[in-house]
N, C-alpha and C positions, 0 to 999 in steps of 0.2 A: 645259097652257094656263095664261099668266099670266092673273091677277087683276088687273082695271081700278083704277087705283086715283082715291079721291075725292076730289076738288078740293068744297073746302066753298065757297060763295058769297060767305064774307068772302076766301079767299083769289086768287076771281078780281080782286081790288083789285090786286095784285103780280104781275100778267099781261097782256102788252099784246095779247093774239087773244084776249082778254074783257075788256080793259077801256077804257071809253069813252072818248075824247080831249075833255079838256077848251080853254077857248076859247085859251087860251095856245098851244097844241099844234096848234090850227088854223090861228091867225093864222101862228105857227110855218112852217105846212107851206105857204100863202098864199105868205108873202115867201117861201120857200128857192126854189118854181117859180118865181114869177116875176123874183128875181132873179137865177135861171140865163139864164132866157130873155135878160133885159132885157142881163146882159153879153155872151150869144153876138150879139147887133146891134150891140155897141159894136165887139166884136171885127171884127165885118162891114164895121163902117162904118169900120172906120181899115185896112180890106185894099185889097191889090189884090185878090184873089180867083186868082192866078196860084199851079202848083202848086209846092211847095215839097218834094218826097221826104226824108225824113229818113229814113235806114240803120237799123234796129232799131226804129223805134217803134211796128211792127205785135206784133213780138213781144213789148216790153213791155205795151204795152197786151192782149195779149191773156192775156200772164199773170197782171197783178194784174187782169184778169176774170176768170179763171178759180180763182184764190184767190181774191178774196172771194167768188164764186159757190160754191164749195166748204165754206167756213167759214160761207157761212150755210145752205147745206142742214144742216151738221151738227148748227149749232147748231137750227134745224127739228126733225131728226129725234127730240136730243135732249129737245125741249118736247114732242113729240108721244107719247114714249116716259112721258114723265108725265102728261100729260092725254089719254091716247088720241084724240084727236082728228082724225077723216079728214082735213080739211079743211089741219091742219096736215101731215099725210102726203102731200095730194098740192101743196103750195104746197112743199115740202121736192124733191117730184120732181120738181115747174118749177125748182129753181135746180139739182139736176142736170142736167136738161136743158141750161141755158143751160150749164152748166161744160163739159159732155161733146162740144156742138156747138161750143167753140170749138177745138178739138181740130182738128179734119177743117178748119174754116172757113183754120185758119194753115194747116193743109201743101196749101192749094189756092188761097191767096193770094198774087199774083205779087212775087215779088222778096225774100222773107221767107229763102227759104234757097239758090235760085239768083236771079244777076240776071235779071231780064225775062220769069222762068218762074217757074211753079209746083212744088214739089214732085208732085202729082199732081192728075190731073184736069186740067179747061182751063179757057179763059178766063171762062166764065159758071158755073162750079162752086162759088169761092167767093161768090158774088151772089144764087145760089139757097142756099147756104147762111144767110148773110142772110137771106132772106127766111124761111125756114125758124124759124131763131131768135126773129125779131121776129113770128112767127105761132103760133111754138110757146108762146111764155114766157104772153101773155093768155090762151090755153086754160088752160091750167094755173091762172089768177087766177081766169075765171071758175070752175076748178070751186071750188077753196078757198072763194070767197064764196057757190056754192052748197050746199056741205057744213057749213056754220060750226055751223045746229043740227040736223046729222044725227044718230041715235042712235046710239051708240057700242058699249052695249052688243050689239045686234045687228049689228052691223059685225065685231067682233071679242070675239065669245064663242065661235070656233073658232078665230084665230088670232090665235098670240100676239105678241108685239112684234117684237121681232127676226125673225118670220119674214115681219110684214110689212112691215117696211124692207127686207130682202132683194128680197122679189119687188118693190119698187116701183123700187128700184133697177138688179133686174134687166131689169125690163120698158123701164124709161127708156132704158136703154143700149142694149136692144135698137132701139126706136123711131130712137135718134140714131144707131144703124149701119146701118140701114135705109134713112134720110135721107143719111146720107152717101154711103154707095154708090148711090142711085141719085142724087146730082149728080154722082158722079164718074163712073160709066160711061157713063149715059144723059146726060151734058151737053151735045149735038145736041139732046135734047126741051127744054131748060129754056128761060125766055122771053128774047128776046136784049135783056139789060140792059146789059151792059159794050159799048163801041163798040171798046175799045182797053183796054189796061192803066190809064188814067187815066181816059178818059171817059164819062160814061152815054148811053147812046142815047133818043132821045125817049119812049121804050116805059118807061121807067122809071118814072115814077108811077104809072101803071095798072096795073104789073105789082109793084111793091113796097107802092105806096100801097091799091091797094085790099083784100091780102088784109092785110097789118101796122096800118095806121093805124085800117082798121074795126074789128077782132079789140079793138086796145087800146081804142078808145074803147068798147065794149062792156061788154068787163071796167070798164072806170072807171065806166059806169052801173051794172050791175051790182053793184060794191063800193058806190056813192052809195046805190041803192035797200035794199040791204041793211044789216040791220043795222050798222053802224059801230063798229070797236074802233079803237084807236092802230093797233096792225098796220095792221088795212083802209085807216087814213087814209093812213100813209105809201106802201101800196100804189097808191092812187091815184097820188100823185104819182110813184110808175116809170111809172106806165101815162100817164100825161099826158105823159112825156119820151118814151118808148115810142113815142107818138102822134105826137108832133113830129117824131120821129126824121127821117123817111123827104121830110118838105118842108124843111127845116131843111139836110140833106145834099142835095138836088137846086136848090134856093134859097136865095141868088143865082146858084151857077155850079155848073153839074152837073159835078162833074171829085174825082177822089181829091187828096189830098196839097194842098189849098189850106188857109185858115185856117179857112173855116167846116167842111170836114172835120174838121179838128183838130179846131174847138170842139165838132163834133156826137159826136167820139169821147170826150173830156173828158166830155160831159153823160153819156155812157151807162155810164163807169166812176162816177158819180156816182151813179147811178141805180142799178145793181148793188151801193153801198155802201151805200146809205139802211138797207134794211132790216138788215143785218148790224150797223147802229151803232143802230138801236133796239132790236134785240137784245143787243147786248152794253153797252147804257143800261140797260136791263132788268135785265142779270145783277148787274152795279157796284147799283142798286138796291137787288135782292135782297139780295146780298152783306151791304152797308149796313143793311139793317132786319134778317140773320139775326146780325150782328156785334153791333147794336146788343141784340137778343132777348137774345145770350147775356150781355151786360153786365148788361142788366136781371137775367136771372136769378140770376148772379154776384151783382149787390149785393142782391137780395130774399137769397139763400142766406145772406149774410154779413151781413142785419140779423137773418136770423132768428137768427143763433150769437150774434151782442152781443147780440138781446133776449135769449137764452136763459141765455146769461153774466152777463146784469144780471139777472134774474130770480133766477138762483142766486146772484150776491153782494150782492143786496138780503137775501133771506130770509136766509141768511148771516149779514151783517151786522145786522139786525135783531134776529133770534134770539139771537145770541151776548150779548146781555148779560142778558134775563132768562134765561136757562141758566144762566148766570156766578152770577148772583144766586142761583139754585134750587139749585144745586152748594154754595154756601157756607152757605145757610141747612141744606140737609142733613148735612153735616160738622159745622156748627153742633148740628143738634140728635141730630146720631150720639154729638156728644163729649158733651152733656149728659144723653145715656141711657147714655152705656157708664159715669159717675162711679159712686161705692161708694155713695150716695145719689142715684137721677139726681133731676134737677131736671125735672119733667114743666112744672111752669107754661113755663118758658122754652124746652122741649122741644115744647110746646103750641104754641107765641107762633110757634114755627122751622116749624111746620109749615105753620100758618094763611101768613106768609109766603110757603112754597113754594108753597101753592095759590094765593097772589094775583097768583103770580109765571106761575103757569103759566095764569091766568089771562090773564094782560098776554101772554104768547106766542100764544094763541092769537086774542087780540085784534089783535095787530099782524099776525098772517097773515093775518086777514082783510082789514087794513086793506090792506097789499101787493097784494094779490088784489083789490080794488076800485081802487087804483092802477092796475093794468095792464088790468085791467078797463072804467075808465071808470067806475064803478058808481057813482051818487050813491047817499051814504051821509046816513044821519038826524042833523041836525045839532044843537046845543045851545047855551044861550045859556052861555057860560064866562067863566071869574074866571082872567085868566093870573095874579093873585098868587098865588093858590091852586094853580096849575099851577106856576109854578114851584118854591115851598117844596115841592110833591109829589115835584120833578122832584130838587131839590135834596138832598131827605132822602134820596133813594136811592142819592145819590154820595158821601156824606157822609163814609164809610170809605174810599174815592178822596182827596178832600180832604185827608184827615188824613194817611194816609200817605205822599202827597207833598209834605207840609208848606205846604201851598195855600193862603192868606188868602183869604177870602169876602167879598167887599163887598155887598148884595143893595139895591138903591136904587129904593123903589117912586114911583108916583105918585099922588096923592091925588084920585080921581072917575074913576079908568079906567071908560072904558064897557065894556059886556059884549058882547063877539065873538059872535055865531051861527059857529059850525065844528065838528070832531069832534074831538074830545076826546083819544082817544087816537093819531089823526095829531099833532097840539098839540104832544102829548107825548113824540112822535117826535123832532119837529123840535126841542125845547129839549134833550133828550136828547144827541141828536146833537152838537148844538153844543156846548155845556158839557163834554161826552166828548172832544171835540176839541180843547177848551181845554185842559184837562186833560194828555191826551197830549204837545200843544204844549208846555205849561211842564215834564212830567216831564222833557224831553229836555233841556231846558238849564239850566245853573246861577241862580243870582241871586238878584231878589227876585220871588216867583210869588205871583199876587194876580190872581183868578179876580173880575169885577166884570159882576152880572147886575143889569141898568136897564128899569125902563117907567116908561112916560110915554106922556102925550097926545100925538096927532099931529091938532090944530087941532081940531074940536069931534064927532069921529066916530068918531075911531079912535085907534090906540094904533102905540108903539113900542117894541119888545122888542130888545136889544142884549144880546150876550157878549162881552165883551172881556177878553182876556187878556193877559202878557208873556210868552208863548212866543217860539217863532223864528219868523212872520212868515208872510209868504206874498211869494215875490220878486212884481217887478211883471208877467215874463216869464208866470208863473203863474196871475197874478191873472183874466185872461179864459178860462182853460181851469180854474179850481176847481171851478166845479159841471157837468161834462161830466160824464159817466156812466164809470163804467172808469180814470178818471183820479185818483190820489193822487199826494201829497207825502209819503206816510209809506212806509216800506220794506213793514212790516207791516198793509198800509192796501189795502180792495177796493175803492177809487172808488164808492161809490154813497150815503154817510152823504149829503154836501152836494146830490148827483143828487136824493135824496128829498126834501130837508127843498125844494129849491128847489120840485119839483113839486108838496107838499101846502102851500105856502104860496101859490103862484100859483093850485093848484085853489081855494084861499079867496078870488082875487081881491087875492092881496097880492104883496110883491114882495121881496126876497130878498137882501143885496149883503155887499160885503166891504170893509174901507176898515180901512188902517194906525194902528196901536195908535201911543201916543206914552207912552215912550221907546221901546217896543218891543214886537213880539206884532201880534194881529190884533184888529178887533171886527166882527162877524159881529151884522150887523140886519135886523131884518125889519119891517114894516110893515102893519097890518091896518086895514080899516074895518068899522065896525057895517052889517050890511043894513038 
C-alpha cells in the first residue's frame, strides 16, 4: 500500500481543485460564456440555416474530442496520484467517459465511413449515444463537486494508487460498452430522435432536453453551492455550454449539417478544452515558480560561497599583516638573543612588540566578526592625528625600503570622531598599504601624501594620495566591490572593508585621480 502523500496548506496556493478563483478569473469566465454564446447568434443570424454536409468533419471533430478528452483525464489522474483526491479520481473518470463514448458514437454516425450509413447500429443509435454522453459527463461533475472534501485517507488506506486508477478506468470502459451495445442492438427501444439522417423529429427536446439539460444544470448548482476552486469555476462553464447544448442544436432549425450545428459542435470542442488548458496553465505555473525556486536557491547557494570567500579573504587579508609584523619582530628579537652578548633590552622591546601585535590580530578578528555580524561595537571619541602617526610608524620600514617620501599635512581644530578605534585603523591601514603597493610597482618619483582637514564645522577629512599607477576609469566603479582587485597578488576585500566600516560610521568612502599621477583615496566623517 502507498503512502498518501501531504499537501501542506501553503501548497494548495499552486493548485487549482483547492485554490480559490480570484475576481479576475470570474469576470474571465463571465465574458469567455457569454461571448461564445453572443457569437453562436451572430453566426445565426447571418445563416440561412439550410444544411451544408461537409466530408470528414465528424471525424475530425470527433478526434480532437477525443484527444483533449484523453489528455486531460491524464493530466487528472496524474493530480490525483499527488493529492489522492476522490473527487479528482472520479472527474478524471468523467473525461474517460466522454473520450471512450466518442468511440462507438463515430462508428454509428451516418456517412462517417460509408455514405448514407452507419458503420454499425441504426439510425437512432448514434443520438442515443448523444444523449448518453451529454447525461453521462454531469454525473460524473456532480460526484467530483460532491467528494471535494471527502476523507482521503479512509478512501484509500487499502488501495493504492495505481490500483485505483485501474479499476476506475476499468469500471468506466465497462459502463461505455454497456452503453454502446445496448444503442446498438436494442436501437428499436431508444426514443425516436433522428426523422432521417439530417433531421430531428419533434420528440427531441423532451427526449435530449430533459435527461442532458436537467443533469447539467444540476451539476452547475451543485459546483455554485459548493465550495468553489478555479477548477469548479471553469467547470461550470462546460456545464453551462453542456446545458445549452441541446436548445442551441434544435433552435433555430432542427436539422445536422447547418451553421448553428457547426457552431454548437465548435462550442462543445471548446468546452472539452477549457479544462485541459487550466490544467496545463497550472502546469506552465508550476513549472515557473519550481524554475524560479531553483534560481533562488542557485543564487542563495552562490551568495553563501562569496560570503564564505569574503569572509576567508577578509580575515586573510586582515591578518596578514600583524603576522608579517609578529614574524619580523620575532627574527628581530631571535637575532638579538642568538649575539655572543645578546642584547635583552632590545630583545625585550621585540617581544612587548609581538604581544602588541598579536594583540592588534586578535582585535581585528573581532572587529571582522562584528562586521559580518552587524554587532554594534563600543565606540570612542578619537584623535585621527594620533591615529594616523600610529598608523604611520608601523609602515615606516615599508617607506624606507621603497624609497617613499612622506608628506603628513594636519589640520589645526580637528574635531574628535565618536567611532572604533581599531576599525579606524583598518581603514587608514589599508589605504596607505595600498599606496605603498601602487608606487612600489612603478618607477619615478613616489611620495605617499596623508591630509586631514575640516569638512565645514563637524566633521573631518582624511585623504591618501599617492603616485602610483592609478586606477583606469573602467575600474573606478567596481574598486570597492568585494572579490575584486587590480593587483595580481591582491584578494579584493582591503577597499570592500574600509568602504563598509566607514559607511557603518555614517561616512562615505571615494576615489578620484591623483595629478600628475597615482590615486587619492578619501574619506569623510561627522562628529555625532
Amino acid at each position: 500500500m502507498q503512502e498518501a502523500i501531504f499537501v501542506s496548506p501553503e501548497e494548495h496556493n499552486f493548485i487549482s481543485s483547492r485554490l480559490s478563483p480570484g475576481p479576475t478569473q470570474k469576470l474571465l469566465a463571465v465574458a469567455f460564456a457569454l461571448g461564445i454564446v453572443a457569437a453562436f447568434f451572430i453566426v445565426i443570424g447571418l445563416s440561412d440555416n439550410q444544411p451544408r454536409p461537409v466530408p470528414g468533419f465528424v471525424l475530425a471533430f470527433v478526434t480532437a474530442m477525443l484527444v483533449c478528452d484523453s489528455i486531460t483525464a491524464i493530466l487528472l489522474f496524474a493530480q490525483f496520484s499527488i493529492l489522492r483526491s476522490p473527487a479528482l479520481l472520479v472527474l478524471a473518470s468523467g473525461y474517460v467517459f466522454t473520450a471512450l463514448i466518442l468511440i462507438p458514437y463515430l462508428l454509428t454516425f451516418h456517412g462517417v465511413f460509408i455514405p448514407g450509413k452507419p458503420l454499425i447500429g441504426g439510425l437512432q443509435s448514434a443520438a442515443g449515444l448523444y444523449v448518453a454522453w451529454h447525461s453521462g459527463f454531469p454525473i460524473f461533475v456532480i460526484g467530483y463537486a460532491l467528494l471535494k472534501d471527502a476523507d482521503i485517507n479512509k478512501l484509500f488506506q487499502r488501495v493504492g494508487v495505481p490500483t485505483a486508477i485501474a479499476l476506475s478506468a476499468i469500471l468506466t470502459g465497462t459502463i461505455v460498452a454497456t452503453i454502446a451495445a445496448f444503442c446498438v442492438v436494442a436501437e428499436p427501444l431508444l426514443p425516436h430522435i433522428m426523422a432521417d439522417n439530417l433531421y430531428f423529429t419533434t420528440s427531441y427536446p423532451s427526449a435530449v432536453g430533459i435527461p442532458d439539460v436537467s443533469l447539467s444544470i444540476c451539476a452547475l448548482v451543485v459546483l455554485w453551492v459548493r465550495r468553489r476552486t478555479t477548477l469548479g469555476l471553469w467547470l461550470m462553464v462546460v456545464m453551462f455550454f453542456y446545458a445549452i447544448d441541446m436548445p442551441l442544436t434544435y433552435y433555430p432549425s432542427p436539422i445536422r449539417f447547418s451553421d448553428g450545428w457547426y457552431a454548437v459542435r465548435v462550442i462543445a470542442l471548446l468546452s472539452s478544452s477549457i479544462v485541459l488548458v487550466v490544467l496545463l496553465w497550472e502546469i506552465v505555473t508550476l513549472y515557473a515558480r519550481l524554475l524560479g525556486a531553483v534560481r533562488a536557491q542557485r543564487r542563495e547557494r552562490e551568495a553563501r560561497l562569496i560570503t564564505g570567500d569574503a569572509v576567508a579573504a577578509t580575515i586573510a587579508h586582515e591578518i596578514k599583516q600583524p603576522l608579517s609584523a609578529m614574524i619580523t619582530w620575532a627574527d628581530t628579537g631571535s637575532r638579538l638573543l642568538d649575539r655572543s652578548i645578546p642584547d635583552l633590552d632590545k630583545a625585550r622591546a621585540a617581544l612587548k612588540q609581538i604581544s602588541a601585535d598579536g594583540h592588534r590580530a586578535g582585535s581585528v578578528i573581532e572587529s571582522i566578526r562584528a562586521n559580518f555580524k552587524k554587532d554594534t561595537r563600543a565606540r570612542t571619541w578619537l584623535d585621527f592625528d594620533e591615529l594616523i602617526t600610529e598608523v604611520l610608524a608601523s609602515v615606516r620600514d615599508d617607506l624606507r625600503s621603497h624609497r617613499i617620501s612622506l608628506e603628513v599635512e594636519t589640520g589645526e581644530g580637528l574635531p574628535r570622531i565618536a567611532g572604533d578605534r581599531v576599525q579606524m585603523q583598518q581603514v587608514l591601514l589599508n589605504l596607505i598599504t595600498n599606496a605603498i603597493d601602487s608606487m612600489a610597482a612603478r618607477e619615478g618619483s613616489r611620495v605617499l601624501t596623508v591630509r586631514s582637514e575640516p569638512n565645514g564645522n563637524s566633521g573631518i577629512v582624511i585623504s591618501v594620495a599617492d603616485t602610483g599607477c592609478g586606477i583606469s576609469s573602467h575600474d573606478t566603479q567596481r574598486i570597492f566591490e568585494p572579490l575584486f582587485t587590480t593587483k595580481s597578488g591582491g584578494m579584493g576585500m582591503g577597499l570592500s572593508i574600509c568602504r563598509s566600516i566607514v559607511e557603518a560610521h555614517d561616512g562615505r568612502l571615494s576615489v578620484l585621480p591623483n595629478t600628475p599621477a597615482g590615486s587619492v583615496f578619501q574619506f569623510s566623517l561627522y562628529a555625532s
